[in-house]
C-alpha positions as CSV (number, residue, x, y, z in Angstrom):
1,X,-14.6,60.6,14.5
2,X,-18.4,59.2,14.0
3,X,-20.7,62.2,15.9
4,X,-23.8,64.3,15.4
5,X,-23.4,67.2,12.9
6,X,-24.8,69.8,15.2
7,X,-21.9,72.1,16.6
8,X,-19.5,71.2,13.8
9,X,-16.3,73.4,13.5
10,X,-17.3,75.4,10.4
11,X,-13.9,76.3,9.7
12,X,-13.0,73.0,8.6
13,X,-14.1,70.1,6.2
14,X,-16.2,67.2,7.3
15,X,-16.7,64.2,5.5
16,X,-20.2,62.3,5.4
17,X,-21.3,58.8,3.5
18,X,-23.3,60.0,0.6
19,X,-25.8,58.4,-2.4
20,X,-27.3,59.4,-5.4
21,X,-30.5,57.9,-6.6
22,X,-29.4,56.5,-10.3
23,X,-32.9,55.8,-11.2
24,X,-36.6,57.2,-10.8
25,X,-38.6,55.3,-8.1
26,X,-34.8,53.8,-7.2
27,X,-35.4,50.8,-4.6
28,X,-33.1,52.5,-2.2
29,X,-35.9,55.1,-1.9
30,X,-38.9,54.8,-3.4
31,X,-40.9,57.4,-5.3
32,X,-38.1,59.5,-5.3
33,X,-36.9,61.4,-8.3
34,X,-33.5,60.5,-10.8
35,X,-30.6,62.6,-9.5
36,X,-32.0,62.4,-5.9
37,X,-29.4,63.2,-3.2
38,X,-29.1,61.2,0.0
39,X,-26.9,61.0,3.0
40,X,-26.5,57.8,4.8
41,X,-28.6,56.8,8.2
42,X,-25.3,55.8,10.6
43,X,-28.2,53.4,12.4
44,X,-30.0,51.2,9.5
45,X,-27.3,52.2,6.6
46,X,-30.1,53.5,4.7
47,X,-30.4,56.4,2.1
48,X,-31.8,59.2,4.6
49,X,-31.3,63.3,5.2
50,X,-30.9,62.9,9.0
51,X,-28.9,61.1,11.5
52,X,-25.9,61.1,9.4
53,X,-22.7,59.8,10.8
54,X,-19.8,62.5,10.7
55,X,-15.9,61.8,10.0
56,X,-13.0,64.2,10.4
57,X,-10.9,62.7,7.7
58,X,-12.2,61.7,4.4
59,X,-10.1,58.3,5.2
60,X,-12.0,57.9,8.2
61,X,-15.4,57.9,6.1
62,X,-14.2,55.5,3.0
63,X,-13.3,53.0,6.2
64,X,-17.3,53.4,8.0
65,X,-18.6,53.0,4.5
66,X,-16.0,49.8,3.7
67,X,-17.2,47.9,7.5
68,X,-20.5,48.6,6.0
69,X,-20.6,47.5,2.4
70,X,-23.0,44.6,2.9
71,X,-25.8,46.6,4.6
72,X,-25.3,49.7,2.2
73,X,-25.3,47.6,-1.0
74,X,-28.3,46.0,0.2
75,X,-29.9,49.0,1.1
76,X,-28.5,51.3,-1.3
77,X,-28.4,48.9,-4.3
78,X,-27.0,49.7,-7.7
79,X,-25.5,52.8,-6.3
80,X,-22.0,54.0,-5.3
81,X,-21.9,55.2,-2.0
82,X,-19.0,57.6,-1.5
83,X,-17.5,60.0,1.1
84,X,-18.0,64.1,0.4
85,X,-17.6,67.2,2.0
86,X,-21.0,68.2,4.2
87,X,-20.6,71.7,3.3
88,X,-20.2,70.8,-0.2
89,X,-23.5,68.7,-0.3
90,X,-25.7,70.8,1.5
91,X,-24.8,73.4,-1.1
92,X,-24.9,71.0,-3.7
93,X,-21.8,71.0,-5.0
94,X,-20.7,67.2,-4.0
């Protein structure tokens, strides 16, 4: 289920569309650093830290990201964009 990540159940996973910037000044963001992480804009499909869509099931994410392949390789070019765990990624384990 696609919805806003405030008020989350935090006793269970929740699965979000993530990037990582593969270069320095990458042309999904630029200026930012190698190594940069990113979450996914659910509006513009753009490499952002807010206005995230959020899934229940990982399944549920890979699908979003697969309808949206052509905006987020566009976007988020020369970059795998892949489902992980919120709580994982905001501790930066993912």
């Amino acid at each position: 289920m696609d919805r806003n990540a405030l008020g989350l159940d935090p006793t269970r996973p929740h699965w979000v569309p993530a990037v990582v910037a593969p270069v320095r000044d990458w042309e999904g963001v630029p200026g930012c650093r190698r190594g940069a992480r990113f979450l996914i804009d659910r509006h513009n499909c753009r490499p952002a830290r807010s206005d995230f869509p959020v899934f229940d099931t990982r399944a549920e994410c890979l699908r979003w990201i697969m309808a949206h392949r052509l905006e987020l390789n566009r976007n988020a070019p020369a970059a795998p964009v892949v489902p992980v765990d919120l709580a994982r990624w905001m501790l930066g384990l993912a």
